[in-house]
GUTI-515841 format. One record per residue: residue in one letter; y, x, z of N, C-alpha, C in turn. Coordinates in nm, 2 decimals. Example, Ala and Ser with C-alpha at 12.3 -4.5 7.8 and 13.67 -1.06 7.14 Angstrom:
NODE  r  nnorth   neast     nup  canorth  caeast    caup  cnorth   ceast     cup
NODE  A   -0.57    1.32    0.78    -0.45    1.23    0.78   -0.33    1.32    0.78
NODE  S   -0.22    1.28    0.71    -0.11    1.37    0.71    0.00    1.29    0.79
This chain:
NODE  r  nnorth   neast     nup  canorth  caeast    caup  cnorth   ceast     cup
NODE  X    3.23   -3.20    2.31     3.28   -3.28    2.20    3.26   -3.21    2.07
NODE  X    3.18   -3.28    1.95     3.16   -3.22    1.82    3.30   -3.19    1.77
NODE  X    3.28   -3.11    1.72     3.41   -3.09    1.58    3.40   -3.08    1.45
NODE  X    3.43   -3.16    1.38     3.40   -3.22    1.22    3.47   -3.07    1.15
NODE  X    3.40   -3.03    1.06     3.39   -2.96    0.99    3.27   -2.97    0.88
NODE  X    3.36   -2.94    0.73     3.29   -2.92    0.59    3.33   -2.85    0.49
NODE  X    3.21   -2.80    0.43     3.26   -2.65    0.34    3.17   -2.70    0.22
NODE  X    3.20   -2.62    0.07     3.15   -2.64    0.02    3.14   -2.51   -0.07
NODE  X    3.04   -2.46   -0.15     3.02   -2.33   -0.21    2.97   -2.36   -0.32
NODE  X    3.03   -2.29   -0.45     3.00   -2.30   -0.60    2.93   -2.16   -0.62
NODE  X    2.85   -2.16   -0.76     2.77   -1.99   -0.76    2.75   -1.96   -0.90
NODE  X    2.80   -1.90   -0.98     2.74   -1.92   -1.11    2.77   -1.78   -1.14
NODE  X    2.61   -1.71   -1.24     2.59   -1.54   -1.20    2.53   -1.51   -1.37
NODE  X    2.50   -1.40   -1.32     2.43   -1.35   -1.44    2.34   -1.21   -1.40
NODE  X    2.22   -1.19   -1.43     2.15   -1.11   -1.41    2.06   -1.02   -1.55
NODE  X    2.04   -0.92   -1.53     1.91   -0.86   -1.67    1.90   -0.71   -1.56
NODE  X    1.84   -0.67   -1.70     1.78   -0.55   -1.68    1.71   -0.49   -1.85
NODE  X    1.78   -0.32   -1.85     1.74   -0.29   -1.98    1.66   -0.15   -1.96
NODE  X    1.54   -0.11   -2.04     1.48    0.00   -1.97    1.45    0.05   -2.11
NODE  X    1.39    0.21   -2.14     1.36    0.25   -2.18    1.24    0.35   -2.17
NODE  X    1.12    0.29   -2.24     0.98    0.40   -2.19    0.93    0.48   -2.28
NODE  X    0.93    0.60   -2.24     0.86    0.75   -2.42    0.73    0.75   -2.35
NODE  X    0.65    0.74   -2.45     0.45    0.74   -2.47    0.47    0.91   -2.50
NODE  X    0.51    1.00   -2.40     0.49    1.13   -2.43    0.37    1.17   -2.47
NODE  X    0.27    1.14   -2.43     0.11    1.17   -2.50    0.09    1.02   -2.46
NODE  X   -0.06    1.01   -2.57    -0.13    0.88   -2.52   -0.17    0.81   -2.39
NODE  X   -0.18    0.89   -2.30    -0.23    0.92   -2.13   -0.10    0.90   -2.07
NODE  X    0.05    0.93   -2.14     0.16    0.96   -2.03    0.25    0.91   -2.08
NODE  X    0.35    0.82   -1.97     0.44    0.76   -2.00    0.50    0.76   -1.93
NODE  X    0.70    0.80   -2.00     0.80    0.81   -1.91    0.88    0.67   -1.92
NODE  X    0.95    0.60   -1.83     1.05    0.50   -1.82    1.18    0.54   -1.76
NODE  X    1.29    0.48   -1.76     1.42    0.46   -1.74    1.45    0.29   -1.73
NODE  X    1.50    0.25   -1.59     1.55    0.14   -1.62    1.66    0.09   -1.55
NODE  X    1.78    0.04   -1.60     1.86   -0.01   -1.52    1.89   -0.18   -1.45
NODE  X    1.93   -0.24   -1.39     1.90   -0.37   -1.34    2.05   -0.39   -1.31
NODE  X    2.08   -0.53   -1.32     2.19   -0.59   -1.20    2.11   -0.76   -1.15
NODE  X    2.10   -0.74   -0.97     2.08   -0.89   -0.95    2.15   -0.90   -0.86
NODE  X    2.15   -1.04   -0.84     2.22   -1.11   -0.80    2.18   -1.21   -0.62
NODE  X    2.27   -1.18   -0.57     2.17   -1.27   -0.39    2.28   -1.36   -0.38
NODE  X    2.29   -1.51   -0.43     2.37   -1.63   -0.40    2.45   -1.58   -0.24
NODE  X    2.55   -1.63   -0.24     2.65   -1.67   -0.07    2.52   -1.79   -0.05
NODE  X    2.56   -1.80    0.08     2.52   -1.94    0.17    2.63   -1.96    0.34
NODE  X    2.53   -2.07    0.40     2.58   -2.06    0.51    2.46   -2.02    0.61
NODE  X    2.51   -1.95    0.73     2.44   -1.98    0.85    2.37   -2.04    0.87
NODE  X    2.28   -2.02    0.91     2.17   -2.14    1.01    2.23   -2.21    1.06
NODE  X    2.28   -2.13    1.19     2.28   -2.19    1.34    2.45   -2.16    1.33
NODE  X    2.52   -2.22    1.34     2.66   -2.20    1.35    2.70   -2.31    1.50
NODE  X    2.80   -2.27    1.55     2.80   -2.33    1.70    2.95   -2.36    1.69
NODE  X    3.02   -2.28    1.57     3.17   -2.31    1.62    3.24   -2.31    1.43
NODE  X    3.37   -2.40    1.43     3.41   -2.41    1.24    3.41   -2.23    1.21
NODE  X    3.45   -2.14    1.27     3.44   -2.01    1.21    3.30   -1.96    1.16
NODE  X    3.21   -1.98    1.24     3.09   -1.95    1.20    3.03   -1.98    1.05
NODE  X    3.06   -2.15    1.02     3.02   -2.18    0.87    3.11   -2.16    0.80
NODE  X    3.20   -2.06    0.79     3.24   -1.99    0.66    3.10   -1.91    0.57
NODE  X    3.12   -1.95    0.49     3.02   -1.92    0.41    3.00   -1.78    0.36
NODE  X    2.89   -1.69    0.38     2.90   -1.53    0.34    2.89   -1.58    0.21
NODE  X    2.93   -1.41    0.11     2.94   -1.37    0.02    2.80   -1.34   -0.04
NODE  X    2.85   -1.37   -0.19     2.73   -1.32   -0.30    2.67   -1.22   -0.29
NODE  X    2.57   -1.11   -0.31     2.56   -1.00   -0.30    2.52   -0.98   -0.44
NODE  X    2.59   -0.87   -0.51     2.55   -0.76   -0.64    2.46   -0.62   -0.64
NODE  X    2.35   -0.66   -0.70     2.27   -0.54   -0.69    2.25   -0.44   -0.82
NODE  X    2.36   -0.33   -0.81     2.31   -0.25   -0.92    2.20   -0.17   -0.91
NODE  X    2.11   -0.12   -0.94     1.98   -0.05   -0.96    1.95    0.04   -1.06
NODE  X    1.92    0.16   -1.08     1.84    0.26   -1.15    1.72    0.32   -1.08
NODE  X    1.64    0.29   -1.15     1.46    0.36   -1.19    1.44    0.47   -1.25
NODE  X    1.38    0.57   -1.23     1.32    0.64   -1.36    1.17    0.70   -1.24
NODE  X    1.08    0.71   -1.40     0.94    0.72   -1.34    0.88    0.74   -1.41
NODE  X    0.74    0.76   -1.40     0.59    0.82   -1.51    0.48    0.78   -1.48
NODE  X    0.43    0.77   -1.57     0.27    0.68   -1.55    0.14    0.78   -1.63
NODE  X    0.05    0.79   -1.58    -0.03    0.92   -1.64   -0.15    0.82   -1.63
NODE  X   -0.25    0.86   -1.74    -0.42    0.81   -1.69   -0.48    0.96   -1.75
NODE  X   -0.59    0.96   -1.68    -0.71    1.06   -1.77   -0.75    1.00   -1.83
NODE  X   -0.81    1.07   -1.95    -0.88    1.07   -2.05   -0.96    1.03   -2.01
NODE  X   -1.05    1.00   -1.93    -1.18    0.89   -1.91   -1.13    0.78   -1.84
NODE  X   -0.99    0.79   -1.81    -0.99    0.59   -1.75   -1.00    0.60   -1.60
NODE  X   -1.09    0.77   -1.54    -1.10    0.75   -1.38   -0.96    0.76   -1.29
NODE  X   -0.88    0.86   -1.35    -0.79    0.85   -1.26   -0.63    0.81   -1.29
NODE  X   -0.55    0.74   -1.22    -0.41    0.70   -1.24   -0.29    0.73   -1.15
NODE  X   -0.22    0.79   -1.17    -0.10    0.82   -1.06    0.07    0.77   -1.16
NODE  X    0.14    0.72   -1.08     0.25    0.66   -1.11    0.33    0.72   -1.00
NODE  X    0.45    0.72   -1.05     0.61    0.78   -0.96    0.68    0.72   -0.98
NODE  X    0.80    0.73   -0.89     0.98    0.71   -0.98    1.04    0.71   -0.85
NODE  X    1.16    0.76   -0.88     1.28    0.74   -0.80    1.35    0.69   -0.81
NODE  X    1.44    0.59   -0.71     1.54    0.47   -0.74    1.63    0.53   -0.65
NODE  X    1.77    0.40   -0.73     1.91    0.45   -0.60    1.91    0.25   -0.62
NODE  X    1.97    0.20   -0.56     2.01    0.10   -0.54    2.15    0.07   -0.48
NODE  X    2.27    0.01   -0.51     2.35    0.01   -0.45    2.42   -0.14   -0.51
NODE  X    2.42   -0.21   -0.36     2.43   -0.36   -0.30    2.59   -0.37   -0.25
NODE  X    2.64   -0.49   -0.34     2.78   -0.47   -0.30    2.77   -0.61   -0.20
NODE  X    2.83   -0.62   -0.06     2.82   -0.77    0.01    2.66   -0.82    0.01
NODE  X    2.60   -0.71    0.08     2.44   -0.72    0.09    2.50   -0.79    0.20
NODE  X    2.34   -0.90    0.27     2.31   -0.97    0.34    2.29   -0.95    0.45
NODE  X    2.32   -0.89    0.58     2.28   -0.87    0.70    2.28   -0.97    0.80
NODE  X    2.21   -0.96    0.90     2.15   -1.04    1.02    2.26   -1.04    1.13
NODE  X    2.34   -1.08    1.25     2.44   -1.03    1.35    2.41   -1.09    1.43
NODE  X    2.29   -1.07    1.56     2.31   -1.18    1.67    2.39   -1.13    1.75
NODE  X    2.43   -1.26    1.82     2.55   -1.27    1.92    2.51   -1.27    2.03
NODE  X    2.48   -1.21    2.17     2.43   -1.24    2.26    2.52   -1.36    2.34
NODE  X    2.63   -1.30    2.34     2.68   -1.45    2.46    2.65   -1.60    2.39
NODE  X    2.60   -1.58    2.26     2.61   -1.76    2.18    2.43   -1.80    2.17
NODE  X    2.37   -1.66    2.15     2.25   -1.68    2.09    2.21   -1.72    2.00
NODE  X    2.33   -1.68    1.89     2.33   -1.75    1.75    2.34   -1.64    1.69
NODE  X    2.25   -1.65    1.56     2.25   -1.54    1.45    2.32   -1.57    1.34
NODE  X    2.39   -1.47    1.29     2.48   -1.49    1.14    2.48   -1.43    1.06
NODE  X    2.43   -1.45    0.93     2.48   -1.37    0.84    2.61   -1.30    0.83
NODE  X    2.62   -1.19    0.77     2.73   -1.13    0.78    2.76   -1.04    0.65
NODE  X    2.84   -0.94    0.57     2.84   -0.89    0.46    2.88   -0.78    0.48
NODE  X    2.78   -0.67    0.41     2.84   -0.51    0.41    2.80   -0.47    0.27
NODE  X    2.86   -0.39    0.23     2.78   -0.27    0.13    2.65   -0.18    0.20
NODE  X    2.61   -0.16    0.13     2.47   -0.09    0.11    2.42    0.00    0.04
NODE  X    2.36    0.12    0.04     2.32    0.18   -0.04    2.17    0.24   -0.02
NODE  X    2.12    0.26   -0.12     1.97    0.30   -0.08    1.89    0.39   -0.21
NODE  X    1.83    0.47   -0.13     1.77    0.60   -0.26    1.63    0.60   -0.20
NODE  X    1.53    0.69   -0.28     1.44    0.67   -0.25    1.30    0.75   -0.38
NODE  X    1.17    0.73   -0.30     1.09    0.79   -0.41    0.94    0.68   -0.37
NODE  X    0.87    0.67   -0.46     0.72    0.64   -0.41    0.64    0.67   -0.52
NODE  X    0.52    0.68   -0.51     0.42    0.77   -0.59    0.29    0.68   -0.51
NODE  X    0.17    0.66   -0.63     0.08    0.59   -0.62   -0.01    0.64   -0.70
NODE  X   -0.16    0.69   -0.64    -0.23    0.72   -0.74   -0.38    0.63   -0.71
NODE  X   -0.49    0.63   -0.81    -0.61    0.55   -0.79   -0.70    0.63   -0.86
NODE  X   -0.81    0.63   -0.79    -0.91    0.76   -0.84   -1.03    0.64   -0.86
NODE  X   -1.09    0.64   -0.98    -1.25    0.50   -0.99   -1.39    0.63   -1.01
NODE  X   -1.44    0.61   -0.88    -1.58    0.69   -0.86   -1.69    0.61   -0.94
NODE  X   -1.76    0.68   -0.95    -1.92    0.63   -0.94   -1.93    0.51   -0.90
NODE  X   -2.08    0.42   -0.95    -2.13    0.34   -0.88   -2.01    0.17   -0.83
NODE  X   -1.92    0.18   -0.88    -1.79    0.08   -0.81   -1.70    0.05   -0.69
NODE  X   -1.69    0.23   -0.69    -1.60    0.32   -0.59   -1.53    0.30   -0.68
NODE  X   -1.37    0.32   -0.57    -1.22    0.28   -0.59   -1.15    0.37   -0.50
NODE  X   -1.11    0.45   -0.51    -1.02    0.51   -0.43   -0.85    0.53   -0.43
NODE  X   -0.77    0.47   -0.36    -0.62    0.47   -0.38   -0.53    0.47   -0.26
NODE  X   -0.43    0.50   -0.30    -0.32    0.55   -0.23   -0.15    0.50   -0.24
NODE  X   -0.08    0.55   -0.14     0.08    0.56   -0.24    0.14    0.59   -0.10
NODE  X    0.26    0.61   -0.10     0.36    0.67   -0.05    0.52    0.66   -0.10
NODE  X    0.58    0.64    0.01     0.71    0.56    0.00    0.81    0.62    0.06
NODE  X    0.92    0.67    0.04     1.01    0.69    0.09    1.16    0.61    0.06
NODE  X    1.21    0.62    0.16     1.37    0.55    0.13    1.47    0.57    0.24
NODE  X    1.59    0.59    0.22     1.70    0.59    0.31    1.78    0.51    0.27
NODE  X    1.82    0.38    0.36     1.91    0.29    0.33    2.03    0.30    0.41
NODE  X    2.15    0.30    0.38     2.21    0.33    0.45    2.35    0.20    0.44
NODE  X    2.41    0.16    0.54     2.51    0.04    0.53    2.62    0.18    0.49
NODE  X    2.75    0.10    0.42     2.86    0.15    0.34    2.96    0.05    0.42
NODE  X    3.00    0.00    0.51     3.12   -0.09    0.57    3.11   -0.01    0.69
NODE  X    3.20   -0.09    0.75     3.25   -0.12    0.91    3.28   -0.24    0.94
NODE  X    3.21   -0.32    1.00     3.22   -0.39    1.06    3.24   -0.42    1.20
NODE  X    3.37   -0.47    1.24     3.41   -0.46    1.36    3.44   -0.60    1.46
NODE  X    3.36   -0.59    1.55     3.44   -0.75    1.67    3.29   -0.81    1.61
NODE  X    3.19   -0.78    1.59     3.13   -0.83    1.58    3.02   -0.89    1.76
NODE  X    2.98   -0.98    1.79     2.92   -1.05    1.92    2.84   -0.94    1.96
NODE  X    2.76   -0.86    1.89     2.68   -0.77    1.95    2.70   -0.60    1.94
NODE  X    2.82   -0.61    1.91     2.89   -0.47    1.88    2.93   -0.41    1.77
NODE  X    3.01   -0.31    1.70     3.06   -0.25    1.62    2.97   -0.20    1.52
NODE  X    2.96   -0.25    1.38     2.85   -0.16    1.30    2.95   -0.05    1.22
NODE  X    2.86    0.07    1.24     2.95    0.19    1.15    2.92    0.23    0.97
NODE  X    2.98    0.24    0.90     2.93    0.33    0.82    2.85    0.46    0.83
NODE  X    2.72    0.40    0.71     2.66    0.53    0.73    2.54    0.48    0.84
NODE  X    2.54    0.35    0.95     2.39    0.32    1.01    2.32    0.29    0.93
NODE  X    2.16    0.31    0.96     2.06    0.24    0.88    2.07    0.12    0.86
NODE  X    2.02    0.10    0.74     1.98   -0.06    0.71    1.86   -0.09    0.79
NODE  X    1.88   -0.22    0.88     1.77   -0.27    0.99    1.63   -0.27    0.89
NODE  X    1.52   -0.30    0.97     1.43   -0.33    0.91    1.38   -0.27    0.77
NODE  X    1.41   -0.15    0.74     1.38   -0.07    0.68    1.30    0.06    0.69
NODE  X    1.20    0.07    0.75     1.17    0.24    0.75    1.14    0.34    0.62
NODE  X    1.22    0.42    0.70     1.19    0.55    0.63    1.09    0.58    0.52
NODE  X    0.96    0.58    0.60     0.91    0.61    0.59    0.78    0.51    0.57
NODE  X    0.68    0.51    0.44     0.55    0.43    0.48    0.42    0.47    0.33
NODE  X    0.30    0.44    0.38     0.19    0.47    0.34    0.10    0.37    0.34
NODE  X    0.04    0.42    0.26    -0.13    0.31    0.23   -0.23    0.36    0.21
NODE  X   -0.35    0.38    0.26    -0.50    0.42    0.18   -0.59    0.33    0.16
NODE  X   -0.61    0.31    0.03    -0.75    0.19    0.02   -0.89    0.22    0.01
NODE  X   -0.99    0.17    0.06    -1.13    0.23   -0.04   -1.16    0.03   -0.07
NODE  X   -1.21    0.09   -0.22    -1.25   -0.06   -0.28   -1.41   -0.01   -0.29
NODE  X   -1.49   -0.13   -0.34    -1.67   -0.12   -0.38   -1.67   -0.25   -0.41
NODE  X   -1.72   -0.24   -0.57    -1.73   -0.35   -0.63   -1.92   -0.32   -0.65
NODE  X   -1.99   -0.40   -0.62    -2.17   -0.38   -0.66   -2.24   -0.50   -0.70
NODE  X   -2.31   -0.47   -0.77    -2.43   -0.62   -0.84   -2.51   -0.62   -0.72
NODE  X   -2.51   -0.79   -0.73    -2.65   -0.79   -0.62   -2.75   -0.85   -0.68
NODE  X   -2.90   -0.84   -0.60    -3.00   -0.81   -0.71   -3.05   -0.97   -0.69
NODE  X   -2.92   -1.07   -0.68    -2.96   -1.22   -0.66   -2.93   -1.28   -0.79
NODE  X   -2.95   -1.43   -0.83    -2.84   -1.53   -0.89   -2.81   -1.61   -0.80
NODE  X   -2.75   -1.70   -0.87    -2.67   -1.82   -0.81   -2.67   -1.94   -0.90
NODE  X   -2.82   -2.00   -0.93    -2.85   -2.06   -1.03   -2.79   -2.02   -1.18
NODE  X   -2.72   -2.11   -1.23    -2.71   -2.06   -1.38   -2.57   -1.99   -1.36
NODE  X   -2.50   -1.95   -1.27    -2.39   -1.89   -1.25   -2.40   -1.73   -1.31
NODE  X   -2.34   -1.66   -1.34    -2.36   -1.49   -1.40   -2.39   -1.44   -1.24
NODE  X   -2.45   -1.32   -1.29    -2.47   -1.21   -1.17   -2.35   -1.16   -1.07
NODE  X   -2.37   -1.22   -0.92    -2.31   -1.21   -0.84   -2.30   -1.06   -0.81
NODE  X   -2.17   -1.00   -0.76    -2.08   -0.89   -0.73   -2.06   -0.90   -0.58
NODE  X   -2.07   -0.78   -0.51    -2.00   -0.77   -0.40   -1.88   -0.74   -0.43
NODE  X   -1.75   -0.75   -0.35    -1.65   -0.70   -0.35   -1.58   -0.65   -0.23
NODE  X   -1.55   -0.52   -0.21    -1.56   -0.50   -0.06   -1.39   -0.41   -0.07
NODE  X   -1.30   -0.40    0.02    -1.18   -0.37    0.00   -1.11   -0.34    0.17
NODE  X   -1.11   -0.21    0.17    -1.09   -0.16    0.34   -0.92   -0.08    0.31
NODE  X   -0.82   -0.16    0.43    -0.68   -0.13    0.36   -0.62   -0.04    0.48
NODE  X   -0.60    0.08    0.48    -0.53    0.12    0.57   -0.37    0.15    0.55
NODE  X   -0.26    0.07    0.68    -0.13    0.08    0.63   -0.06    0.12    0.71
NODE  X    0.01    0.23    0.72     0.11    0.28    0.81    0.27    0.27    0.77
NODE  X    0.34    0.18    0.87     0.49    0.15    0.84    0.56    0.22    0.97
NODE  X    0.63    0.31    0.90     0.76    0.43    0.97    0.84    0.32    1.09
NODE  X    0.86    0.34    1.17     1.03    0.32    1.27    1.09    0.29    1.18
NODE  X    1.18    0.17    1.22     1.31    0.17    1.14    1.41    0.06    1.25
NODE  X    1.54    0.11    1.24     1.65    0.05    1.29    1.67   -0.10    1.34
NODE  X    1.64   -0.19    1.43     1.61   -0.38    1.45    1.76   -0.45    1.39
NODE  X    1.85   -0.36    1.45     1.96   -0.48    1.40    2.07   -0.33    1.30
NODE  X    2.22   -0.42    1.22     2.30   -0.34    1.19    2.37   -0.24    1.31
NODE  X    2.35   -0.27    1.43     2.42   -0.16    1.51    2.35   -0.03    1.52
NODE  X    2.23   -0.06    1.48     2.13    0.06    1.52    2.12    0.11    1.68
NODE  X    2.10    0.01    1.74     2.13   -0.05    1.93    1.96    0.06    1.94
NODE  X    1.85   -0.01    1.89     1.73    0.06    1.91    1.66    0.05    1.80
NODE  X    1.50    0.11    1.77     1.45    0.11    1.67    1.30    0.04    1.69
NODE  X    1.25   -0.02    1.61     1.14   -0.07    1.64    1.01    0.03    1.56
NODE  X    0.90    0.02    1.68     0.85    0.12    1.66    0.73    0.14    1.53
NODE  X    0.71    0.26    1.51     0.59    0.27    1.40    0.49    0.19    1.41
NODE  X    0.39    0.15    1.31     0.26    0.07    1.36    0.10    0.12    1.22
NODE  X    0.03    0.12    1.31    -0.06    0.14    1.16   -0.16   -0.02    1.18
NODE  X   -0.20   -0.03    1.07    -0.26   -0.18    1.05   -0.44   -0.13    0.96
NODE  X   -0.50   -0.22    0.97    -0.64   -0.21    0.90   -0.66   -0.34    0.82
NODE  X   -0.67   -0.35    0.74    -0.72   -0.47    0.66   -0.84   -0.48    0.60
NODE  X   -0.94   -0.59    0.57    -1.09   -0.60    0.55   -1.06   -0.70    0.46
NODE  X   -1.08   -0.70    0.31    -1.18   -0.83    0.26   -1.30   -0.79    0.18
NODE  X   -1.37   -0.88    0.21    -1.54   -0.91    0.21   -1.56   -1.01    0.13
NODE  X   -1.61   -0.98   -0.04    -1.63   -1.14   -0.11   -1.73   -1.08   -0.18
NODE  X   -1.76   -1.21   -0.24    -1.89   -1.22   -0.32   -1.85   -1.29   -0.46
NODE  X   -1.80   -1.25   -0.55    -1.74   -1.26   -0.76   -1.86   -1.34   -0.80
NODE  X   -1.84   -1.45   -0.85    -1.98   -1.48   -0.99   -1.89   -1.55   -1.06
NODE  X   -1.87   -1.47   -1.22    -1.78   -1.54   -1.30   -1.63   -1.53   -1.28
NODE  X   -1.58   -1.64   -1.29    -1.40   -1.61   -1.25   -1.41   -1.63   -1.11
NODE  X   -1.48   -1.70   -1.01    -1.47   -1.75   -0.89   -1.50   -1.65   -0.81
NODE  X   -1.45   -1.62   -0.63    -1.49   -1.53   -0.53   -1.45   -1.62   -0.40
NODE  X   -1.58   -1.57   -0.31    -1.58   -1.63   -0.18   -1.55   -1.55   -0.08
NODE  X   -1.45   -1.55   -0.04    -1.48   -1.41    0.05   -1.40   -1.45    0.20
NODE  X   -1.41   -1.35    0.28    -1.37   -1.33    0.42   -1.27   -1.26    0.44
NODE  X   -1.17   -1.30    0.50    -1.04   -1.18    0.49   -0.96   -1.13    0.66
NODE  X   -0.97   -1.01    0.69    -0.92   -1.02    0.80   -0.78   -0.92    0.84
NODE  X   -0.70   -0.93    0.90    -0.56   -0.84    0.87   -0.56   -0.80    1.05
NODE  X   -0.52   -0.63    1.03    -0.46   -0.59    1.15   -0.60   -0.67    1.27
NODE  X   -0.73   -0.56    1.21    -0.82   -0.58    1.29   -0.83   -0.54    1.42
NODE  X   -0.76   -0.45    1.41    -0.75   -0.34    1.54   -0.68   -0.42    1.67
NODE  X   -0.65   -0.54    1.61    -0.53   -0.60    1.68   -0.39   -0.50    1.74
NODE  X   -0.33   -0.44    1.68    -0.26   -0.39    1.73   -0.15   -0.47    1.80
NODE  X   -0.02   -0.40    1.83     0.07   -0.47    1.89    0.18   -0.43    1.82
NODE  X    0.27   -0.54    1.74     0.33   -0.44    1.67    0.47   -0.53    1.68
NODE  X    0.62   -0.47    1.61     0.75   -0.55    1.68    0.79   -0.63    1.53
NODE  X    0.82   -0.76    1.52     0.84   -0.87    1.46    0.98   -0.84    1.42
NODE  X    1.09   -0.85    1.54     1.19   -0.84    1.53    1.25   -0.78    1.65
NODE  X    1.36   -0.75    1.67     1.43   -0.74    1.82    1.61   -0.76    1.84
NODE  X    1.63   -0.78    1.92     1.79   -0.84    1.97    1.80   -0.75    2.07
NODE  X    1.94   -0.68    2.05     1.97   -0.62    2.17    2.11   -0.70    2.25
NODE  X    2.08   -0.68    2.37     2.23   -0.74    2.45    2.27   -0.61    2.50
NODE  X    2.41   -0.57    2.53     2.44   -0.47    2.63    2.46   -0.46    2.76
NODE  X    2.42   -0.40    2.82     2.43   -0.30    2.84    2.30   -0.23    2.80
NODE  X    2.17   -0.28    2.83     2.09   -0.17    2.82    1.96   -0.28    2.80
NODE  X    1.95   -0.43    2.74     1.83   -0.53    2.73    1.85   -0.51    2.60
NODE  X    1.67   -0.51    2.54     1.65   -0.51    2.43    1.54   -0.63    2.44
NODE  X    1.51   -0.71    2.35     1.40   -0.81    2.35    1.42   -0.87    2.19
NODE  X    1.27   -0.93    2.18     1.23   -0.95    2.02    1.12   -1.05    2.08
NODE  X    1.02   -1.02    1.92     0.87   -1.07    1.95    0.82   -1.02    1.89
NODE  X    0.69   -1.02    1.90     0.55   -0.94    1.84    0.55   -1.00    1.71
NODE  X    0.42   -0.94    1.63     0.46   -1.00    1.51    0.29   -1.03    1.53
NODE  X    0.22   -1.15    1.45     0.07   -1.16    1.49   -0.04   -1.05    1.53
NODE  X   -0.12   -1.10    1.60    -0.19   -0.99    1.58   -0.34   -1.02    1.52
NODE  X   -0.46   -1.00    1.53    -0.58   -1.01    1.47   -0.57   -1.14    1.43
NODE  X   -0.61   -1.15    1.25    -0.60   -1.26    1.25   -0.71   -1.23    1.09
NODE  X   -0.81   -1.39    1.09    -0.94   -1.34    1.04   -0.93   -1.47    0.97
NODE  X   -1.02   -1.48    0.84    -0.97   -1.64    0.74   -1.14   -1.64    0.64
NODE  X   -1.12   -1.76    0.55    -1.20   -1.74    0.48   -1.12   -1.84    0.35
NODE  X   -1.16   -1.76    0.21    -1.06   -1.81    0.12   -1.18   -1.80   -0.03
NODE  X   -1.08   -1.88   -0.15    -1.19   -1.87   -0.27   -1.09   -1.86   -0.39
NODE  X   -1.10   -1.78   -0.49    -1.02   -1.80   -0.56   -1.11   -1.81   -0.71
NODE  X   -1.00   -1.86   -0.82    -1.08   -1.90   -0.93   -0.94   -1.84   -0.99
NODE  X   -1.01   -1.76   -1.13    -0.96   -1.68   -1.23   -1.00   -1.75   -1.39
NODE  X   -0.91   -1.80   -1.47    -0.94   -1.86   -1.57   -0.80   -1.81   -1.69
């Protein structure tokens, strides 16, 4: 037998951000910035029972930045930094229920610090060399308790967060010795992405963690003018990597993969 139930939710916010950057030399530049935003309440997806569509809370995001941006003197090399804190009042979290098989939003505090650094080195010839590196600890600030799939504590990870993560790119931009009727001189464009994402925690209980994965990425195009044709392919290796995961208790964990080899062809136009 259905049961009639209706809710209704009002939202009205306000958001900015004010920063401050010193041009310490012509090559180097420091910033400072502060933020507040804002993540609307809603309802559930999938609600099965009138308690479910109670509608979660807004979430407030205060934010501080500070960081530096350097070039050399000839333009080849670039490295950027900064370290953030973030702290989320009535952030948004995930809560599946095993006996319902319904997922719900749910609301905690949050907090999160962190560092990442990026640098790009331009070789010879239309070599590209780059990098960066990421760190962060997010950490939930509540208790949440009676929750369908168990008690979350202060102080677990924030799901779906790792630690830890990295990138290496090599780019190669080259003339080729063709035309393309009256079109300008065609460019190769070649861009090889290597990406490693850390372990990080699947749900708020921190039940298990889903595991590390490294990925490879390829695009292959050909530039004449603003236009490029190219071939793009992600996670060549085909790895096997975790999407998401649900734990039940006693001791079932299950999720799904997240794609694996997947290959395209695309064009874009720049004007």
């Amino acid at each position: 037998m259905a049961t009639p139930d209706a809710r209704s939710l009002d939202d009205a916010y306000t958001t900015g951000r004010i920063g401050l950057s010193w041009a310490v030399t012509p090559e180097t530049t420091l910033h400072l910035l502060a933020s507040r935003g804002y993540d609307p309440g809603g309802f559930s997806d999938y609600s099965n029972q009138p308690a479910d569509s109670v509608p979660y809370k807004a979430a407030v995001n205060r934010s501080i930045e500070a960081g530096f941006k350097t070039l050399s003197a000839d333009g080849r090399f670039e490295l950027a930094g900064a370290v953030f804190f973030n702290d989320v009042k009535n952030n948004h979290l995930l809560s599946y229920d095993p006996n319902t098989y319904v997922t719900n939003a749910v609301n905690a505090d949050t907090r999160s610090q962190g560092a990442e650094i990026d640098g790009t080195l331009r070789l010879e010839n239309g070599l590209t060399l780059s990098a960066g590196l990421t760190f962060i600890d997010a950490r939930i600030r509540s208790d949440l308790i009676g929750l369908g799939a168990g008690d979350v504590q202060s102080g677990n990870d924030v799901p779906d967060v790792p630690r830890w993560a990295g990138r290496f790119s090599v780019g190669w931009v080259h003339d080729l010795p063709v035309r393309l009727g009256s079109l300008p001189q065609p460019a190769l464009n070649i861009r090889a992405d290597y990406i490693h994402v850390g372990a990080r925690s699947a749900d708020p209980q921190n039940s298990f963690d889903l595991g590390a994965y490294d990925e490879i990425d390829l695009h292959l195009g050909v530039i004449s003018g603003g236009g490029e044709l190219y071939l793009w392919g992600d996670n060549l290796l085909d790895e096997t990597r975790d999407l998401y995961g649900y734990f039940s208790a006693p001791s079932t964990a299950y999720g799904a993969p997240a794609r694996g080899r997947t290959v395209g062809v695309g064009f874009a136009w720049q004007f």
